[in-house]
N, C-alpha and C positions, 0 to 999 in steps of 0.2 A: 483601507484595512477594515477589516469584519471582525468584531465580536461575540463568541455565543459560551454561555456557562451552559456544564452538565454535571446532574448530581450523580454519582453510577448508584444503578439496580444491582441487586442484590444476584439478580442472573449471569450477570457482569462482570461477576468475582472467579476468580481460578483455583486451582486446589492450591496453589500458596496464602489463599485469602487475598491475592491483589488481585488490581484490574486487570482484563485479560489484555494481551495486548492487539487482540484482533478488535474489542472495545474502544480502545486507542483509535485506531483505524477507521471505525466508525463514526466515532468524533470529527474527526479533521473529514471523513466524507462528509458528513450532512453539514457541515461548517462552508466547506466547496459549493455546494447545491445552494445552500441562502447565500452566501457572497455572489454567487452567479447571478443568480435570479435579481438580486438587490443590481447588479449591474447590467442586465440587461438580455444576459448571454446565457441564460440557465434553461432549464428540458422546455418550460411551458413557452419561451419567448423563441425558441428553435428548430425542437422538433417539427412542428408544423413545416420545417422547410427543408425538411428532409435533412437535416443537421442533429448531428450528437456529437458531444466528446469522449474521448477516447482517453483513455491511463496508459501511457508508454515506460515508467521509468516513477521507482518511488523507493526513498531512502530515507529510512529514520534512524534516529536514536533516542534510545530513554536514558533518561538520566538519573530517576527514580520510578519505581514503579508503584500509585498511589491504589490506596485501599478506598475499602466500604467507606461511604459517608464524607468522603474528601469532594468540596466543590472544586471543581474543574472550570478553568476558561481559556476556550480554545480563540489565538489568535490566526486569519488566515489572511495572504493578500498575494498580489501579483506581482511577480518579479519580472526583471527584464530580461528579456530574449534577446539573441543577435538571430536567431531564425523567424520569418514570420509565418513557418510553417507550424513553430511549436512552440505550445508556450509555456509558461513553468507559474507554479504554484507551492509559496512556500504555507511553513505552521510553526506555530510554537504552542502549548502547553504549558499555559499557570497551575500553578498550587495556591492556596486561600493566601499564604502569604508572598505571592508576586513570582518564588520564583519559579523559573524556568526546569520542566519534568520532563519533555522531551521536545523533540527536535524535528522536522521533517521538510525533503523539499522534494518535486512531484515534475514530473513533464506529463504535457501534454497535447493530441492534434485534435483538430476541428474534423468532423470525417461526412459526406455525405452518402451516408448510407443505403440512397436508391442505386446512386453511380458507382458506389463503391472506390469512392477516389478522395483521397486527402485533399483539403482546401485549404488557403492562406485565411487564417482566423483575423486576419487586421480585416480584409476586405468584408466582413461582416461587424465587424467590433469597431465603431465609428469613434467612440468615446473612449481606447483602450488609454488605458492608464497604469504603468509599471514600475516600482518601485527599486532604487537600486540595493535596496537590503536584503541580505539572503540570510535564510536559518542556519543553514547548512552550509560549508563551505566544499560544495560539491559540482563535479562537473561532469556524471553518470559515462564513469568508462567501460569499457566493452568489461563483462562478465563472464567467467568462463564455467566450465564444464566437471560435475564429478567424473573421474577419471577410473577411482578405485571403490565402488558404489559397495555401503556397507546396509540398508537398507534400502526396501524396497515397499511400497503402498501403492493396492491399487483403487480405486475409488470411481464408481459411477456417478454421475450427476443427476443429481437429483434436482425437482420443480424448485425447493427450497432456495438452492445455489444460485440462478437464476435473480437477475434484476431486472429495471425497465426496459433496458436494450437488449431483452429476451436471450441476454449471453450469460454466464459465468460472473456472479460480481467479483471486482479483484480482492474483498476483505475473503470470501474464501480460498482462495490460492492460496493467501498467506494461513490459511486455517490447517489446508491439507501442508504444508511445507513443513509447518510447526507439529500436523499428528504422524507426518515420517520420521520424525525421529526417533532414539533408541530412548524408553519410558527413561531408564534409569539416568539419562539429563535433565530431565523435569523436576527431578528428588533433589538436586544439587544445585541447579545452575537456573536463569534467568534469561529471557531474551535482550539483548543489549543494543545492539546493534542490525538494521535489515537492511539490503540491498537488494530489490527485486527490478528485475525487466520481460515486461509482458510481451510476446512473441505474436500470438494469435490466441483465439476464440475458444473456448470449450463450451459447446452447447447443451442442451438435454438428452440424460440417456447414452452421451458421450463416456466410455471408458477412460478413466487417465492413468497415467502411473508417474508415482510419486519416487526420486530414487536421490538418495543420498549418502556424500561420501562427510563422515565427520571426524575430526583430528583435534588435541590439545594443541595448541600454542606454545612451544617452550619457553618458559620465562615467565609468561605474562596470569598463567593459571584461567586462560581463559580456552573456550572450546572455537574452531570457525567450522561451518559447515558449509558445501554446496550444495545445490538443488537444483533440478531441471523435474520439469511437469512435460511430460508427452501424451500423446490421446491415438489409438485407433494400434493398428497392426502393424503401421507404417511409423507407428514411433515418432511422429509430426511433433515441434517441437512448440511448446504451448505460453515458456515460460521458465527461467531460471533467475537463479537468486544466492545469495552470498550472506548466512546469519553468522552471529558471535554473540557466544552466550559466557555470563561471568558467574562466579558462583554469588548463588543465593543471600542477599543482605538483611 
């Protein structure tokens, strides 16, 4: 298991005054990035072998969403796979007093990016070590499609969007998914719940379109929405996702 506290910046805060929840997101990545490297398997001990990981499949939940000045400590560690093609990474999220703010658990493949071919991540991970506790009690099932699309975003990629592996980083997907919705959800309601599953690649200069169908819950006074991210003329599909938002606490 890895531990890393984070104090949030003051840039880090959303027009509700909490943390953003793309901020979240970056937490448990750069948490990923030192637990890797700490084990052996991260960009500097990799790359050089024509190796990177790849985010297939990530699912959280907040359970509160903390403000300015709250110390954060992100828990991260390896769970067990029954694939040795993919491996899973779970999270949790302290508050100053122990408990538990959000939730998350992550798959992921080993990829070599000269050959462009998925590789069995054991056969490089000599010392893999997985643990059978899971944040989530998830087992990433097929996601489907807005149907009855109530918005629409369309957004160019910018140098910004762009990470190491010269692609699209995944905290912006969840960025654009969150700016296609309709504003007047932001005024009410909270992000609670995400399901996303990344498809393929958005590069630089890449067109995408953001299109979402969103609905109340009857009963529960909460919102769910779908999301699907396509790029080019051919409407290539990039990326869909499944949020629930609860109102505002």
């Amino acid at each position: 298991m890895y531990n890393i506290t984070f104090v949030p910046k003051i840039n880090e805060i959303g027009l509700d005054e909490k943390i953003k929840f793309s901020s979240l997101i970056d937490y448990m990545q750069h948490a990923a990035y030192m637990h890797a490297d700490q084990l052996g398997v991260g960009h500097h001990q990799i790359f050089h072998k024509n190796l990177t990981w790849l985010l297939l499949r990530y699912a959280v939940e907040v359970l509160r969403h903390p403000t300015l000045d709250e110390k954060l400590r992100v828990v991260t560690w390896v769970a067990e796979s029954e694939s040795p093609k993919f491996t899973l990474r779970d999270f949790e999220i302290y508050d100053e007093r122990d408990n538990i703010i959000c939730k998350a658990t992550t798959s992921w493949l080993l990829y070599n990016y000269r050959k462009r071919q998925i590789v069995n991540f054991v056969d490089y991970w000599s010392n893999y070590d997985a643990r059978e506790k899971r944040a989530l009690d998830y087992d990433f099932p097929k996601l489907g499609l807005p149907e009855k699309v109530s918005t629409k975003r369309t957004i160019k990629v910018r140098l910004h969007d762009l990470d190491i592996n010269q692609h699209v980083n995944h905290r912006m997907y969840i960025e654009w998914i969150i700016e296609g919705l309709p504003q007047k959800i932001f005024k009410k309601y909270e992000l609670e719940k995400l399901e996303i599953s990344f498809k393929d690649q958005a590069l630089y200069e890449d067109e995408v379109l953001v299109e979402t169908e969103a609905e109340k819950i009857k009963g529960t006074g909460q919102i769910k929405a779908i999301h699907q991210i396509t790029k080019g003329k051919k409407k290539s599909l990039v990326s869909k996702a499944v949020t629930y938002w609860g109102a505002q606490k």
